[in-house]
N, CA and C atoms as a LAMMPS dump frame, in Angstrom:
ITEM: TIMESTEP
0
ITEM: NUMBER OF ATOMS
312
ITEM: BOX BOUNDS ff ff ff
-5.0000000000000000e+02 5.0000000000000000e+02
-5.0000000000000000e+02 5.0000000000000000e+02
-5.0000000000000000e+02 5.0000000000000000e+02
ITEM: ATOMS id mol type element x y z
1 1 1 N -201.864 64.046 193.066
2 1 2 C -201.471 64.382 191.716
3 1 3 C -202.745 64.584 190.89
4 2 1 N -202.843 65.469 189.995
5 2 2 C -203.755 65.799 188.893
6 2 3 C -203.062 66.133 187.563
7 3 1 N -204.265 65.118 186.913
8 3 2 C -204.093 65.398 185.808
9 3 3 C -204.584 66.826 185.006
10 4 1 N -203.766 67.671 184.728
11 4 2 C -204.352 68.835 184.2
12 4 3 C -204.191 69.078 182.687
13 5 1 N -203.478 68.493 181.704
14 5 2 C -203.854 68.872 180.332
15 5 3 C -203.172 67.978 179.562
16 6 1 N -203.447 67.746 177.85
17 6 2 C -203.008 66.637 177.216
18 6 3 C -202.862 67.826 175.897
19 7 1 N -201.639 67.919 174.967
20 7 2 C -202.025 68.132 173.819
21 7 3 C -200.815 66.93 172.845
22 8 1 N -201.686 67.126 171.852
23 8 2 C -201.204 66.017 170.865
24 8 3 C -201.204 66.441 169.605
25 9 1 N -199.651 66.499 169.549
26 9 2 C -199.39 67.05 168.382
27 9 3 C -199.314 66.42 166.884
28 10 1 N -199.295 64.728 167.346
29 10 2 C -198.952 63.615 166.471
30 10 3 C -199.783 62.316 167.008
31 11 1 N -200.588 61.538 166.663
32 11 2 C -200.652 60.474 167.342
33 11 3 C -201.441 59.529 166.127
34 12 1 N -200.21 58.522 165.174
35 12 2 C -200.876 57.644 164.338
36 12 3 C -201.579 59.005 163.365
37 13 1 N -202.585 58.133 162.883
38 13 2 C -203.189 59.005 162.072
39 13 3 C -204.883 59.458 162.348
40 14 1 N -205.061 59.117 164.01
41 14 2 C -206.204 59.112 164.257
42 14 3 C -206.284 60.55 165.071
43 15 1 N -204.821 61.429 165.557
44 15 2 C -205.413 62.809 166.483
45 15 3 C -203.878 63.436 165.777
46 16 1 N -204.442 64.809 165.428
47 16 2 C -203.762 65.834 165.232
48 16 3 C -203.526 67.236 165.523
49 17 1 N -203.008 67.528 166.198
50 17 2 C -202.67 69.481 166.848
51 17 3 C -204.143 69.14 167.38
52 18 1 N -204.588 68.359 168.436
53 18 2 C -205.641 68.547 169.354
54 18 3 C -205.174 68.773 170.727
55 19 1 N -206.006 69.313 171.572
56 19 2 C -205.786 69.644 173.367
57 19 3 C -206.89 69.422 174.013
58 20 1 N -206.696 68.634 175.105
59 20 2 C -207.629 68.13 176.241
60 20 3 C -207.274 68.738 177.35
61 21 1 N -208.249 69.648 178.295
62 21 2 C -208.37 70.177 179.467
63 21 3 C -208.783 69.5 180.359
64 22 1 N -208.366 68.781 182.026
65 22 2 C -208.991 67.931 182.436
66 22 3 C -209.017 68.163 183.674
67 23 1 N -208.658 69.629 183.963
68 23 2 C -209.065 70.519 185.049
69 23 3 C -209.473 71.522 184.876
70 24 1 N -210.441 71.621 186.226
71 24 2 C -211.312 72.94 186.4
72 24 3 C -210.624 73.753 186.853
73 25 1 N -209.47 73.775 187.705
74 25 2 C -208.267 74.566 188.188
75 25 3 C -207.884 75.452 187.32
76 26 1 N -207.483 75.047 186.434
77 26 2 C -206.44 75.76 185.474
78 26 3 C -206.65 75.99 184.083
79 27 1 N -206.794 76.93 183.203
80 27 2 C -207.255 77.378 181.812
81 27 3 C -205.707 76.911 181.352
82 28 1 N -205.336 75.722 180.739
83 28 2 C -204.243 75.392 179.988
84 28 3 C -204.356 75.569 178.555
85 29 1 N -203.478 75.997 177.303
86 29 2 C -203.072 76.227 176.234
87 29 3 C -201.877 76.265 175.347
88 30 1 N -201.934 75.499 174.64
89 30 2 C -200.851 75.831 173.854
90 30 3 C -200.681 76.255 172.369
91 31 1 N -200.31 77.962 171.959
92 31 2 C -200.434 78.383 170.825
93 31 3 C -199.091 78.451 170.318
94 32 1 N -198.593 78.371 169.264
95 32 2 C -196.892 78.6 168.326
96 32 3 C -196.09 78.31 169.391
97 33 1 N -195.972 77.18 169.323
98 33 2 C -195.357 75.905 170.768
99 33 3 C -194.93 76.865 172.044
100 34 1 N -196.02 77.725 172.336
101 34 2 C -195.788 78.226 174.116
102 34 3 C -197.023 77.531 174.693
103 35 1 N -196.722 77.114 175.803
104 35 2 C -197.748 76.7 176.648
105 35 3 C -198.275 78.069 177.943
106 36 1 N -199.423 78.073 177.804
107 36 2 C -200.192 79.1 178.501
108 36 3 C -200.948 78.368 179.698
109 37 1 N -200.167 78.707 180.995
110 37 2 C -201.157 77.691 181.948
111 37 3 C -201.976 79.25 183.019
112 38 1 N -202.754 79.237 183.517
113 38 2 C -203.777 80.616 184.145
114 38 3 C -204.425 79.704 185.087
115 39 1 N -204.467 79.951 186.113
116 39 2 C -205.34 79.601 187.511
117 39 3 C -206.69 80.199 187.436
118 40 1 N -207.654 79.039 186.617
119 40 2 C -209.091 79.545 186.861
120 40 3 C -209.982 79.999 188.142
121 41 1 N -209.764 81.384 188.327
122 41 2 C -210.483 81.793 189.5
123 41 3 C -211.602 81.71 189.862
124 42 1 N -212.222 81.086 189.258
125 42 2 C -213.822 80.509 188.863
126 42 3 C -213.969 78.993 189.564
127 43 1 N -212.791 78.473 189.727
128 43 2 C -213.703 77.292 189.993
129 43 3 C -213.975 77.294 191.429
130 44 1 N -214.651 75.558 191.061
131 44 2 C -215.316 75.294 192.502
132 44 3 C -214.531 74.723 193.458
133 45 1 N -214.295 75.32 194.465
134 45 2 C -213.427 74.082 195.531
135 45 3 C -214.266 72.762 195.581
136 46 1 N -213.777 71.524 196.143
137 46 2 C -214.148 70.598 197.001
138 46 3 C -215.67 70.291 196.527
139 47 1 N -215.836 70.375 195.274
140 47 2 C -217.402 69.928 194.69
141 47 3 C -217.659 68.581 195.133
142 48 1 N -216.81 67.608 195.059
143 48 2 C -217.032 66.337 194.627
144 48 3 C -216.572 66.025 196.393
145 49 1 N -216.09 66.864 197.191
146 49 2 C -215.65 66.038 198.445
147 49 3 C -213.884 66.071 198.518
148 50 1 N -213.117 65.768 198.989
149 50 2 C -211.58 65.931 199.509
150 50 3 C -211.164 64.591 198.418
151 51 1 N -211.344 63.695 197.898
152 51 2 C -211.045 62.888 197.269
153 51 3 C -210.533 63.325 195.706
154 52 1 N -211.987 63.181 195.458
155 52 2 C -212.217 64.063 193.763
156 52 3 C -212.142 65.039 193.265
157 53 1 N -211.081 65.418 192.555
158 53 2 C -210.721 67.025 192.249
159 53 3 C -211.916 67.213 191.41
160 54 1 N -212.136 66.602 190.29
161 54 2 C -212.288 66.806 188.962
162 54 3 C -213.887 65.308 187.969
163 55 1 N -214.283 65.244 186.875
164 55 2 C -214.884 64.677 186.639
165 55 3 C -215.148 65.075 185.316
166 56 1 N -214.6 64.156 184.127
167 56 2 C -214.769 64.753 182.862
168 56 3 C -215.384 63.337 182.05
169 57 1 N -215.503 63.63 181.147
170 57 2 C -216.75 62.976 180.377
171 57 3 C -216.018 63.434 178.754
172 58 1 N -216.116 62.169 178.254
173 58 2 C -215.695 61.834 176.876
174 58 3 C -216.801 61.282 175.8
175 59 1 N -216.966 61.887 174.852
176 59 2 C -218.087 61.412 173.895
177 59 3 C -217.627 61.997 172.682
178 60 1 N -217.978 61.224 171.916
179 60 2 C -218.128 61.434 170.434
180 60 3 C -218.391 60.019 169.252
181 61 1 N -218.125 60.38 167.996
182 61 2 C -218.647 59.273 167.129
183 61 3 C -217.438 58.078 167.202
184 62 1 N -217.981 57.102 166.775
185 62 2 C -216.834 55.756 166.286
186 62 3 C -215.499 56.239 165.772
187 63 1 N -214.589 56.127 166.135
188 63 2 C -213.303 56.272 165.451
189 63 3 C -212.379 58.009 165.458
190 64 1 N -213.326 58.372 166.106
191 64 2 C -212.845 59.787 166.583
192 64 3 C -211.816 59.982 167.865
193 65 1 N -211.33 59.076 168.019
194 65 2 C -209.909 58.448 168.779
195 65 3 C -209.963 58.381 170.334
196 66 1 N -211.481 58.614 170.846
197 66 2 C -211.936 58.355 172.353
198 66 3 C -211.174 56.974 172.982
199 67 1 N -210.767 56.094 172.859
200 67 2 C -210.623 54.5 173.295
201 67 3 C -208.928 55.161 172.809
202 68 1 N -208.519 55.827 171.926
203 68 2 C -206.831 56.286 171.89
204 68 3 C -206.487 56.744 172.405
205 69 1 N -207 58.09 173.026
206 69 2 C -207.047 58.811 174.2
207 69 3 C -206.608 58.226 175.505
208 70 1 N -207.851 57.363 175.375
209 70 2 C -207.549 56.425 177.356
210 70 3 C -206.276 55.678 176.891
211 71 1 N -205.883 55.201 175.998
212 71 2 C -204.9 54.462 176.083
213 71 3 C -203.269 55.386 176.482
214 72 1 N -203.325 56.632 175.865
215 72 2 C -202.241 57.24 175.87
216 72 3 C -202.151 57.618 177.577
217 73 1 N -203.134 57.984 178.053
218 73 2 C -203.25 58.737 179.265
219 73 3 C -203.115 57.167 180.63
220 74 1 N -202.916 55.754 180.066
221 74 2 C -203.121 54.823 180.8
222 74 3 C -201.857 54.05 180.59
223 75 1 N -200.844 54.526 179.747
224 75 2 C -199.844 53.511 179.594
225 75 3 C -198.551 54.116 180.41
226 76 1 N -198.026 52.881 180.992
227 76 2 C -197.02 53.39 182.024
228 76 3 C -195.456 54.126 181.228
229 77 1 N -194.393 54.613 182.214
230 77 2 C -193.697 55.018 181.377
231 77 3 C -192.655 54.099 180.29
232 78 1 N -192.004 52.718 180.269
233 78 2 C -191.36 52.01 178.996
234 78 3 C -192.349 51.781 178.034
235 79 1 N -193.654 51.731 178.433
236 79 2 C -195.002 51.659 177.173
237 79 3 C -194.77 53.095 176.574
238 80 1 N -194.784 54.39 177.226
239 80 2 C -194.635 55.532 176.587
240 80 3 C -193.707 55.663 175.756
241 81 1 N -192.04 55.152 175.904
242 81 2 C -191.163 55.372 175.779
243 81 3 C -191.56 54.619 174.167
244 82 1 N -191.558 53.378 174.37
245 82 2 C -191.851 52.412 173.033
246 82 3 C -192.582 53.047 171.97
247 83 1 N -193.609 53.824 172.519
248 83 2 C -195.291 54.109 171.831
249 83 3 C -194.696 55.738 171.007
250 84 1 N -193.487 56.358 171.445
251 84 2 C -193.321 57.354 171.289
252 84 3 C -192.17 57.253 169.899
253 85 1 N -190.866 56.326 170.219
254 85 2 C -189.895 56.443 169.352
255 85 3 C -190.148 55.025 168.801
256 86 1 N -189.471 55.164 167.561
257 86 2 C -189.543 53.888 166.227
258 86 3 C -188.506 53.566 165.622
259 87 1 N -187.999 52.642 165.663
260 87 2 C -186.709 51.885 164.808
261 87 3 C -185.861 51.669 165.866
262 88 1 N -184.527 51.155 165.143
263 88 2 C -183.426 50.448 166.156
264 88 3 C -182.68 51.727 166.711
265 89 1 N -181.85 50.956 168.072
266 89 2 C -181.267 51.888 168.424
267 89 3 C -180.278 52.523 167.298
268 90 1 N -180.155 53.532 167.653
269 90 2 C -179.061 55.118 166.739
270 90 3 C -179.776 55.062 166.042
271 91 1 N -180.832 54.541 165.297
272 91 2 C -181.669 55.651 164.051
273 91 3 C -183.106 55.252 164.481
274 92 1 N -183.164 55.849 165.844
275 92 2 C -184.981 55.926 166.368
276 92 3 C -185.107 57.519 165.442
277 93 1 N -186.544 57.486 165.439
278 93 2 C -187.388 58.416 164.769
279 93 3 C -188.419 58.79 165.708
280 94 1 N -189.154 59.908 165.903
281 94 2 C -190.157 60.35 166.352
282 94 3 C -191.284 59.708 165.912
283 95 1 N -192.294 58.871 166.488
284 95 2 C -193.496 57.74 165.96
285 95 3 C -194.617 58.957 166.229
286 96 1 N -194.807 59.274 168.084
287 96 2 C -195.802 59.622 168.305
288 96 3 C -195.945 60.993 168.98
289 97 1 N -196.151 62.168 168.963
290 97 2 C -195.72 63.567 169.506
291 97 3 C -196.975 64.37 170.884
292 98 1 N -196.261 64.266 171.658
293 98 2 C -197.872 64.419 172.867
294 98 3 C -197.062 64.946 173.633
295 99 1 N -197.413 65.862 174.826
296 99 2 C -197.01 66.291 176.184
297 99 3 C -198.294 66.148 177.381
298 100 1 N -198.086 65.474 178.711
299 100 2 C -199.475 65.636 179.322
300 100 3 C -198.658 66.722 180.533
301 101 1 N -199.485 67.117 181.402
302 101 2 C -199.012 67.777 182.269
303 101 3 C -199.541 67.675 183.683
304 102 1 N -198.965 67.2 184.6
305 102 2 C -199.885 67.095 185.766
306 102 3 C -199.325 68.101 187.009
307 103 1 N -199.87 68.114 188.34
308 103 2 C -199.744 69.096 189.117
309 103 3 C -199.585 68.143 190.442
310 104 1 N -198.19 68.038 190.876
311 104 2 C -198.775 67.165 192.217
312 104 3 C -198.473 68.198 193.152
């Protein structure tokens, strides 16, 4: 399985209408809610060896939602479920708005 793309349409008040690419495989996008996925013919096979597809690298300043990120992409699915909708049952609300997409 690979992870190939994250966009986040809602998350708290720390990420907004942002997108994370996290394969070299595939040029993923999403413009006026279509998702655009394209098989990068460019990449490299087998760089890293039969194990490791991929190898991405996260940086930026304090509070620019790096440590929110890993959390969204690390929580199993009733953590998602929780992290996503808000209030009691029959009047949940939309909390948190994201799609990831993987390729197994």
């Amino acid at each position: 399985m690979e992870l190939i793309y994250l966009y986040i349409r809602k998350y708290e008040d720390i990420l907004k209408n942002v997108e994370f690419n996290f394969s070299s495989n595939y040029i993923v996008t999403m413009k006026d809610n279509v998702l655009n996925i394209d098989e990068n013919v460019n990449s490299v096979k087998n760089y890293y060896g039969d194990n490791v597809n991929n190898v991405i690298m996260f940086f930026g300043k304090n509070g620019m939602g790096k440590s929110t990120l890993l959390d969204i992409l690390g929580m199993n699915r009733d953590d998602r479920i929780n992290d996503t909708f808000a209030g009691k049952s029959g009047e949940r609300y939309s909390k948190n708005l994201y799609f990831i997409l993987y390729h197994l």
